[in-house]
Steps between C-alpha positions, in 0.01 A plus 500: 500500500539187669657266262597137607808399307481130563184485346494301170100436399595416085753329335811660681680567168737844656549580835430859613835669517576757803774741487612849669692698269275510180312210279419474145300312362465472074395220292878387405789413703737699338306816459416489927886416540564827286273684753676368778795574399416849452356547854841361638684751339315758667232565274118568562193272427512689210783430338472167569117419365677696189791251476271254448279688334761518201615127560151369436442689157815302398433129732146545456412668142172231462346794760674813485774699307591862447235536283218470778355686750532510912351636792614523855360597873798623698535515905734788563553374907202793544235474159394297259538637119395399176582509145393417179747418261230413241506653121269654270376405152697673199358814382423313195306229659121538452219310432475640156835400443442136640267479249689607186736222619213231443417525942173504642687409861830555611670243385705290773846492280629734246566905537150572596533342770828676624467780777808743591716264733531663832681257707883657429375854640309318811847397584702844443197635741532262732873524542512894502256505779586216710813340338849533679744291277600643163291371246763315313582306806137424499480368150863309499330172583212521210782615275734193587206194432386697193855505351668179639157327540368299747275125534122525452314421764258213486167650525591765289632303205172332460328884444807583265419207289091579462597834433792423175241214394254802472734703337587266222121555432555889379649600170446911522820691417470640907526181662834428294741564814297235724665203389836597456469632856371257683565197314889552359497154493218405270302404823394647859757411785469201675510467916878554573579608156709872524335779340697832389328784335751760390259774354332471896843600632575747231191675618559461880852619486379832323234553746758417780782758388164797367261469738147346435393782238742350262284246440210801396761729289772412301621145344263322654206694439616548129510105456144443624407748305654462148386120555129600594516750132640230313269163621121717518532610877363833669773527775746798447779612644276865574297226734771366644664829596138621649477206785523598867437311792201607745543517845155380649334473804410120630151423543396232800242349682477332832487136583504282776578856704827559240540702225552351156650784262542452081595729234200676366318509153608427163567207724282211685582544807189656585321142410710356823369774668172465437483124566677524844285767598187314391663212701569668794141522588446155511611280764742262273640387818207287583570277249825278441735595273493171332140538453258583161325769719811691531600454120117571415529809694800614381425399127221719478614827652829480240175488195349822691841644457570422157150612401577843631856503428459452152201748476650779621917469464668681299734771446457739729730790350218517243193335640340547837551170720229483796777326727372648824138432379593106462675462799199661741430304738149559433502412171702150566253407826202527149782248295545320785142392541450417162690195630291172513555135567561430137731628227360837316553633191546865555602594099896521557661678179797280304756443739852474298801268573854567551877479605694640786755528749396567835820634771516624834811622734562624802803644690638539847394853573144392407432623183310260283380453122234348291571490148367332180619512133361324204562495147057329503410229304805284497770666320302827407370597149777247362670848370893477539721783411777325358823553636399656802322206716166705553182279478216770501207405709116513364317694785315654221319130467373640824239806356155446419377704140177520638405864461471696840603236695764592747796287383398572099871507288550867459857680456667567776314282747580241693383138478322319814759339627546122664797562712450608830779514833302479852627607845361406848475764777374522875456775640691696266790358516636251254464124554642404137462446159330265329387389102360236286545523160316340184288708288108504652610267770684836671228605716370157557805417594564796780198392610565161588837554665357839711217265619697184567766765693277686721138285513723165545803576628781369300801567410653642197558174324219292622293789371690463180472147512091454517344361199388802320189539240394735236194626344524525164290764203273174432345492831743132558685459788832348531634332837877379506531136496569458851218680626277271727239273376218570725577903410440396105197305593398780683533785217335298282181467700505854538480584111856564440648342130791335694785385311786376672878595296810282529655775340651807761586739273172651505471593868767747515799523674629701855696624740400627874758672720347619863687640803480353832437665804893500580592699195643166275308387206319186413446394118345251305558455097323352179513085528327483145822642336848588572460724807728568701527709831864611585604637847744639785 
């Protein structure tokens, strides 16, 4: 990869950063300092995207907690690996018993909505396999700014304060421990305000000095589950104790002549898949960057993808998922020339939104890691256990109760999930991680950063950087504010619903590490939050 470093082509807002002994790059300065930290005392990529994997449930609870779930690709100096730290639905979750509880959908908020929170074991996986500090070493820092506090970032303060003015909204005897969590003051934290949460480091300390199954057996598991009996929820602590982590195997495609590898179904990384390798037929390189033909082009092989994607997705412990059937090249060279000079409707399903963290290390030795964690919509299902600092996420908002459809709720299945960690190879060997986060604008988002990488050429933070769009369930689609007028103009005439947003949030946030030729890294972080990339 030929990458010119001096290049700036957008509104320079980060510089890439290039270092030789390990990067990581989160979307918080403290949480990548708490990474860094850990790789200078010796420890592995690993243990240092889990240092700030812990930090941002507490710096960053408006996206994630221990309460949510995570996945991660891994590069071992040799392999790539995969896991899925995603949980199931309670044994007592049906669709006969959404109904008794007045639900023809899953609700987005609320107990039916809440999956079994698989994040904590993703960790204790992570850091038997490829961890080399002890775990409580690990966790110190998380454990520190959750008991001592620490100031809320800017961007995130403006998410904390959507999500308590939501909360005040909801009266249910469940969401009782929201408030008093997250607003101990009466109101959300402002910018530079210091937030403590005591119950978070209660929980984090056990977990620290037990190991990550104390947060399935035991105290912790007996507090989610008395408070699930006692406010109408299905989650018990027999659920809890059941979850495992499942070692997967990555599923890729090629592009531009590399190999782009996700984390396969219940997720949508298949959906990137599909659009790059639609994409990589065509010759996207004939057209600008900067141009409506290369949007147009783009635009329409992410609908092919979500059409299929959400046909065919589900869980595939208990449903058959076609992946190598979707990702034929046969069968994408047919999507590909459904393709015309105007915008298509190809009958996408309902694409859901969300909230995530997106993180990616790397070390000296040349291991590497792509990891995401997210509690979904916001702050979850707006389910607190009190005294404990657990928001539970709502991945169960995530089923369909369509009847023989492949993501229908059923007990003991896993939701289609939003969050998906990427990973770039060449050859077979490991060129870095990558990941954008932000609900259905995942794979859209992977596939504007692969394609402005390897079709244009830039760097990690130009490619960052570029005005971004996204193609939303009701057939609009919405360009970033700075994107060029003559590419607007040109959507339009095309047959696109253009809408231009002032508003960022929407078109997700990311991180890119790659590794040069020489062996160092070069990284590029989120400028429409509080990313940070941290190096030595």
């Amino acid at each position: 990869m030929d990458l010119d470093l001096l290049s700036f082509p957008y509104a320079a807002r980060r510089v890439p950063l290039v270092a030789g002994n390990g990067v990581v790059a989160t979307s918080h300065p403290l949480a990548s300092q708490a990474g860094l930290a850990a790789l200078q005392s010796g420890g592995t990529a690993i243990d240092a995207a889990l240092a700030a994997a812990a930090c941002l449930t507490v710096l960053e609870p408006t996206s994630n907690g221990l309460g949510g779930d995570g996945f991660a690709l891994i590069w071992d100096g040799a392999r790539l690996h995969g896991i899925n730290g995603s949980g199931r639905a309670p044994a007592a979750l049906s669709i006969e018993a959404l109904q008794r509880a007045g639900h023809q959908q899953v609700p987005t908020h609320g107990w039916q909505a809440v999956t079994v929170p698989g994040v904590v074991q993703l960790w204790g996986d992570l850091h038997e396999r490829f961890g080399r500090l002890p775990l409580e070493q690990v966790l110190a820092p998380a454990i520190a700014y959750a008991e001592q506090g620490a100031p809320v970032a800017p961007m995130v303060s403006q998410f904390w304060a959507r999500g308590v003015a939501a909360a005040r909204e909801r009266r249910a005897p469940e969401f009782a421990g929201f408030l008093s969590t997250f607003a101990p003051g009466g109101r959300a934290p402002r910018a530079g305000e210091r937030f403590a949460s005591p119950g978070h480091a209660r929980t984090l300390r056990l977990i620290a000095a037990e190991g990550p199954r104390a947060f399935y057996a035991g105290p912790i598991a007996e507090a989610i589950g008395r408070f699930s009996a006692e406010t109408g929820g299905t989650l018990t602590p027999d659920d809890l104790a059941a979850h495992r982590s499942e070692w997967v195997e990555p599923i890729s495609a090629d592009y531009a002549g590399y190999t782009v590898a996700e984390i396969p179904p219940n997720g949508q990384g298949i959906a990137a898949l599909i659009a790059l390798g639609i994409l990589d037929g065509l010759d996207l390189a004939a057209h600008p960057r900067d141009s409506a033909a290369a949007y147009h082009l783009q635009v329409e092989a992410i609908k092919l993808a979500f059409a299929d994607a959400f046909a065919y997705v589900g869980d595939p412990a208990t449903v058959d998922v076609p992946v190598t059937a979707l990702l034929d090249r046969e069968r994408l060279a047919a999507r590909r020339a459904l393709i015309g000079p105007t915008a298509q409707d190809y009958g996408p399903g309902a694409l859901p939104r969300g909230g995530t963290v997106y993180f990616c290390a790397a070390d000296r030795d040349g291991r590497m890691i792509s990891m995401i964690q997210s509690t979904y919509m916001g702050f979850g299902s707006g389910v607190v256990i009190p005294g404990w600092g657990i928001a539970l996420h709502n991945r169960g908002a995530g089923f369909v109760t369509t009847p023989g459809h492949p993501n229908c709720l059923a007990p003991g299945r896993r939701p289609f999930h939003t969050i998906i960690p990427g990973f770039l190879l060449k050859d077979g060997q490991a060129v870095g991680p990558f990941g954008v986060m932000g609900g259905h604008m995942q794979p859209q988002g992977h596939t504007q950063v692969i394609v402005n990488s390897l079709t244009y050429g830039m760097h990690p933070q130009a490619a960052l950087d570029a005005p971004r769009w996204r193609w939303e369930q009701d057939g609009s689609l919405r360009l970033e504010l700075e994107t060029p007028r003559h590419i607007v103009e040109g959507l339009a005439a095309c047959g696109h619903r253009v809408q231009v947003e002032a508003e960022v949030g929407g078109f997700g946030r990311g991180q890119i590490i790659w590794r040069l030729p020489s062996g160092d890294y070069v990284a590029g972080t989120e400028s429409r939050c509080d990313g940070c990339v941290a190096g030595w």
